[in-house]
KETIMI-637534 format. One record per residue: residue in one letter; chain; x, y, z of N, C-alpha, C in turn. Coordinates in Angstrom, 3 decimals, decimal comma. Layout:
% residues N
+----+----+----------+----------+----------+----------+----------+----------+----------+----------+----------+
: aa : ch :      npx :      npy :      npz :     capx :     capy :     capz :      cpx :      cpy :      cpz :
+----+----+----------+----------+----------+----------+----------+----------+----------+----------+----------+
:  a :  A :        X :        Y :        Z :        X :        Y :        Z :        X :        Y :        Z :
...
+----+----+----------+----------+----------+----------+----------+----------+----------+----------+----------+
//
This chain:
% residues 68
+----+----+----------+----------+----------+----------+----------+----------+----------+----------+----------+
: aa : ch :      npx :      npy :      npz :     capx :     capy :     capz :      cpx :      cpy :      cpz :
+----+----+----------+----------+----------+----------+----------+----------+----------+----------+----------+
:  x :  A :  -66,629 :   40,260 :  -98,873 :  -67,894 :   40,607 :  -98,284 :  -68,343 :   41,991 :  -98,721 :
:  x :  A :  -67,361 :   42,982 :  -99,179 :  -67,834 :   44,190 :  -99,539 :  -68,808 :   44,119 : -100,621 :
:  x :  A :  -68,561 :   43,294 : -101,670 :  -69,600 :   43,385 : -102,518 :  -70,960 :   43,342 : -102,628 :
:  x :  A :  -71,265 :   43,175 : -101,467 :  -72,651 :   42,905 : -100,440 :  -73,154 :   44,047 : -100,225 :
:  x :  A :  -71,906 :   45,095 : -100,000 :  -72,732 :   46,540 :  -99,686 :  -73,086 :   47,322 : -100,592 :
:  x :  A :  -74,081 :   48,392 : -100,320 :  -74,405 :   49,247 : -101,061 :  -73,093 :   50,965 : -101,404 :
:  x :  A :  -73,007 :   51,459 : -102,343 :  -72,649 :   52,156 : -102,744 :  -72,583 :   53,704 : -100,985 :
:  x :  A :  -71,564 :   53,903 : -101,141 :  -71,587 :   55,257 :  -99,305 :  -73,246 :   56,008 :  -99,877 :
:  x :  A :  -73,552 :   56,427 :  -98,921 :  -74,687 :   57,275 :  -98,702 :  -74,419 :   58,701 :  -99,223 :
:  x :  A :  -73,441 :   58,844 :  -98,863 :  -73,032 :   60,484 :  -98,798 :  -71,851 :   60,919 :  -99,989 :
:  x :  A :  -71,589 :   59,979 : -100,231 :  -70,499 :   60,551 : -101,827 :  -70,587 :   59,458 : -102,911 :
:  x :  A :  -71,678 :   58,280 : -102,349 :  -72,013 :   57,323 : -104,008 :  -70,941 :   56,613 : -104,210 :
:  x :  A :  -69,694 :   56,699 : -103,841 :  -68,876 :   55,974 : -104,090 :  -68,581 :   54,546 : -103,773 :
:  x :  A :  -68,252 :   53,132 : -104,201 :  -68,031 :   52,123 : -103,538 :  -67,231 :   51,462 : -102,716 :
:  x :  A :  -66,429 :   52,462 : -102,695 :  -64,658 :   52,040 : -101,511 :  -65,657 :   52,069 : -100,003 :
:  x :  A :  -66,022 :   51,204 : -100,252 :  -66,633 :   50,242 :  -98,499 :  -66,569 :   49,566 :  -97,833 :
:  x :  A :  -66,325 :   49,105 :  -96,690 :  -65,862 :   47,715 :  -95,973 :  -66,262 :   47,563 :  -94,447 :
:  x :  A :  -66,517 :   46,528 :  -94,356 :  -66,479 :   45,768 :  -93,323 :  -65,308 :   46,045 :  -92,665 :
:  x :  A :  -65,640 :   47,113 :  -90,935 :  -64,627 :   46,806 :  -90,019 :  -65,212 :   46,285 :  -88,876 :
:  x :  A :  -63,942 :   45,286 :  -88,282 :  -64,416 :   44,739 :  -87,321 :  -62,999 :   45,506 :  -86,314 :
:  x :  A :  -64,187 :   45,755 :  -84,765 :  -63,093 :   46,372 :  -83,813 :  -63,236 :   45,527 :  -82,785 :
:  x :  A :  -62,543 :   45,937 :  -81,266 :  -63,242 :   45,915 :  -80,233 :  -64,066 :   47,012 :  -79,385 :
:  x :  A :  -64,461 :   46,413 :  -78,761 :  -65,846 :   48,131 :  -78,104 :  -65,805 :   47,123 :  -76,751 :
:  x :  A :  -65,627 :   47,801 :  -75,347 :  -66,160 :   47,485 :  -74,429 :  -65,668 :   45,767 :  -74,002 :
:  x :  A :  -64,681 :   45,566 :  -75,070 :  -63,713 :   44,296 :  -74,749 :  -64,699 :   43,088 :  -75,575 :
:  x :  A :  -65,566 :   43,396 :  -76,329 :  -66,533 :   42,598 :  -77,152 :  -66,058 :   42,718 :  -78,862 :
:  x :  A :  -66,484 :   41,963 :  -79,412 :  -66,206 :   42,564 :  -80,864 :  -67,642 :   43,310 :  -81,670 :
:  x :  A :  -66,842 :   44,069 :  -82,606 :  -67,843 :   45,115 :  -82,620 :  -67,355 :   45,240 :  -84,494 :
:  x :  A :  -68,902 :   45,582 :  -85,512 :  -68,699 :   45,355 :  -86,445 :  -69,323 :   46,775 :  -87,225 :
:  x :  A :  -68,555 :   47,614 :  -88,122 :  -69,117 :   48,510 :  -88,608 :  -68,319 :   49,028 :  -90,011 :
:  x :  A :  -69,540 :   49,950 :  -90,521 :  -69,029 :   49,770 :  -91,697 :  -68,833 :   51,182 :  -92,337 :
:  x :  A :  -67,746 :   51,430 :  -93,565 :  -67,215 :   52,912 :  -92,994 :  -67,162 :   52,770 :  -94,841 :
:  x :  A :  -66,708 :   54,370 :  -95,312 :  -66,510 :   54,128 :  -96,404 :  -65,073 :   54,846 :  -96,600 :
:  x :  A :  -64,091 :   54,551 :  -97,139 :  -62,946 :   54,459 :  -97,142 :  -62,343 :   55,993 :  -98,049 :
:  x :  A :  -63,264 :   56,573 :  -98,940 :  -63,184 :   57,341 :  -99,746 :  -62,788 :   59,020 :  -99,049 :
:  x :  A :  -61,677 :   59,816 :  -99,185 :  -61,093 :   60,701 :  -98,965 :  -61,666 :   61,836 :  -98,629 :
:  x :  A :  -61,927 :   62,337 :  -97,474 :  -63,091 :   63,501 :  -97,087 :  -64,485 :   62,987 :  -96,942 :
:  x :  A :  -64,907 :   61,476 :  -97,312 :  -66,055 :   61,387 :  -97,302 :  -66,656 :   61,103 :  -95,793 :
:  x :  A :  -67,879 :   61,972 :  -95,638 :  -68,749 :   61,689 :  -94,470 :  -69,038 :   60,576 :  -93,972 :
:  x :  A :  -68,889 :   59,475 :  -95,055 :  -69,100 :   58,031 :  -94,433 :  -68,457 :   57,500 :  -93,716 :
:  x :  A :  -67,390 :   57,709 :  -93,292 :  -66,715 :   57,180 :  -92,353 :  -67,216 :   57,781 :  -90,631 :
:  x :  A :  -67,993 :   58,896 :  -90,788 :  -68,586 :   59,252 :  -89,526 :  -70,068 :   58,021 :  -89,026 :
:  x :  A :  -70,078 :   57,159 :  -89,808 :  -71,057 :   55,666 :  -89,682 :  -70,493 :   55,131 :  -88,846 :
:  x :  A :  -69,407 :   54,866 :  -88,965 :  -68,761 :   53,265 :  -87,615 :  -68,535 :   54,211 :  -86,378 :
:  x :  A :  -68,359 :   55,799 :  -86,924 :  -67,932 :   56,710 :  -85,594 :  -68,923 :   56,793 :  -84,762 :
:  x :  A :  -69,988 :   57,315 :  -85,325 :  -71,300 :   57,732 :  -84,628 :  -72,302 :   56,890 :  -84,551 :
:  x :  A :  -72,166 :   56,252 :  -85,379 :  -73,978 :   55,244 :  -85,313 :  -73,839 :   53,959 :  -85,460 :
:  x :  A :  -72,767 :   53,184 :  -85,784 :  -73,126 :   52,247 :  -86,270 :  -72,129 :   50,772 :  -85,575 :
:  x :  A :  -72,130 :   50,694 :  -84,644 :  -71,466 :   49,375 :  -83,887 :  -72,562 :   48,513 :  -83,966 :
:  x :  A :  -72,251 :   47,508 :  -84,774 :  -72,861 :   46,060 :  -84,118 :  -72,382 :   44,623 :  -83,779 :
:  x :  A :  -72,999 :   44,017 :  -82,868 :  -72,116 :   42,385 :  -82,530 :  -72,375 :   41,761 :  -84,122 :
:  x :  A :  -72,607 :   41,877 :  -85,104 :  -72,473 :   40,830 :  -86,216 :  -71,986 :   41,767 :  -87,138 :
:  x :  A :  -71,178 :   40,773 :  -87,923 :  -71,206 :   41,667 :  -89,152 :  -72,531 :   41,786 :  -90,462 :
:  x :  A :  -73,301 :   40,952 :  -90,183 :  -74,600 :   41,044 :  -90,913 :  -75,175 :   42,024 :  -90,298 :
:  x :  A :  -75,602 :   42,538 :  -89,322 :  -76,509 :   43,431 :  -88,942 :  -75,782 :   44,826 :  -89,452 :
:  x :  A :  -74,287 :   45,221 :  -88,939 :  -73,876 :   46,658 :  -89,661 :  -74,402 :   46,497 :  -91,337 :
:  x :  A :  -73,957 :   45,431 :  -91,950 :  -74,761 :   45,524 :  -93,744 :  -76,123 :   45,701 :  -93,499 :
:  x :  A :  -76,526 :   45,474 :  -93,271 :  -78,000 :   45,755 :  -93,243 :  -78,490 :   47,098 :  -92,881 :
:  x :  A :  -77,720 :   47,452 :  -91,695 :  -78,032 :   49,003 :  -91,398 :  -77,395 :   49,793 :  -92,460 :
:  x :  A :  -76,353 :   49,156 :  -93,102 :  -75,418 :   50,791 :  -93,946 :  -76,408 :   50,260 :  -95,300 :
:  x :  A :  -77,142 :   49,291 :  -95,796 :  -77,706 :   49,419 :  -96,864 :  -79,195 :   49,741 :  -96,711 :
:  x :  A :  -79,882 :   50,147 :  -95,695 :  -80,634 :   50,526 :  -95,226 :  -80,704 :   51,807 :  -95,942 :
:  x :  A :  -81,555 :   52,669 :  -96,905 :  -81,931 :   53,661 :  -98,103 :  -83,285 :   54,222 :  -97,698 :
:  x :  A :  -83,700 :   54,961 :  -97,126 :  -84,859 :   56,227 :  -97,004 :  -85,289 :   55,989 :  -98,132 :
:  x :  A :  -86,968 :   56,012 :  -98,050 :  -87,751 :   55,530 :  -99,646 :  -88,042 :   57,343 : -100,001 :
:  x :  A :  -87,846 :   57,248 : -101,214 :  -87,936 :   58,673 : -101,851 :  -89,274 :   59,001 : -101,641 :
:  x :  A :  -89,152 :   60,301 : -101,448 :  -91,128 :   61,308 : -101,445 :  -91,644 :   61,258 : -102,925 :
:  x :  A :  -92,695 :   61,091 : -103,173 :  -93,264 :   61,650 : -104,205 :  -93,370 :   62,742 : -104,725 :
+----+----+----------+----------+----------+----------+----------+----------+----------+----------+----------+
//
């Protein structure tokens, strides 16, 4: 399923994955980037629980459209 995601936000790198936890005794799906010091792993910490695992892909490939 990783190949689905986009490249981390914050160091470009592709070591990404799909974790699934529990939260609140529910399952809970988020997505972190695995890469050594990288900020991406503060995604599944801080922002990013969801009940599917389609919806966390969608949010972590979710890209701010560049300014002109």
């Amino acid at each position: 399923m990783s190949a689905l995601l986009k490249p981390c936000h914050f160091c470009g790198e592709e070591y990404t994955l799909v974790c699934k936890t529990n939260y609140l005794d529910t399952h809970a799906y988020a997505i972190t980037c695995r890469t050594r010091d990288c900020h991406g792993a503060i995604f599944s910490l801080g922002f990013g629980l969801f009940d599917t695992d389609e919806k966390a892909i969608a949010a972590w490939n979710t890209r701010a459209e560049a300014k002109p």
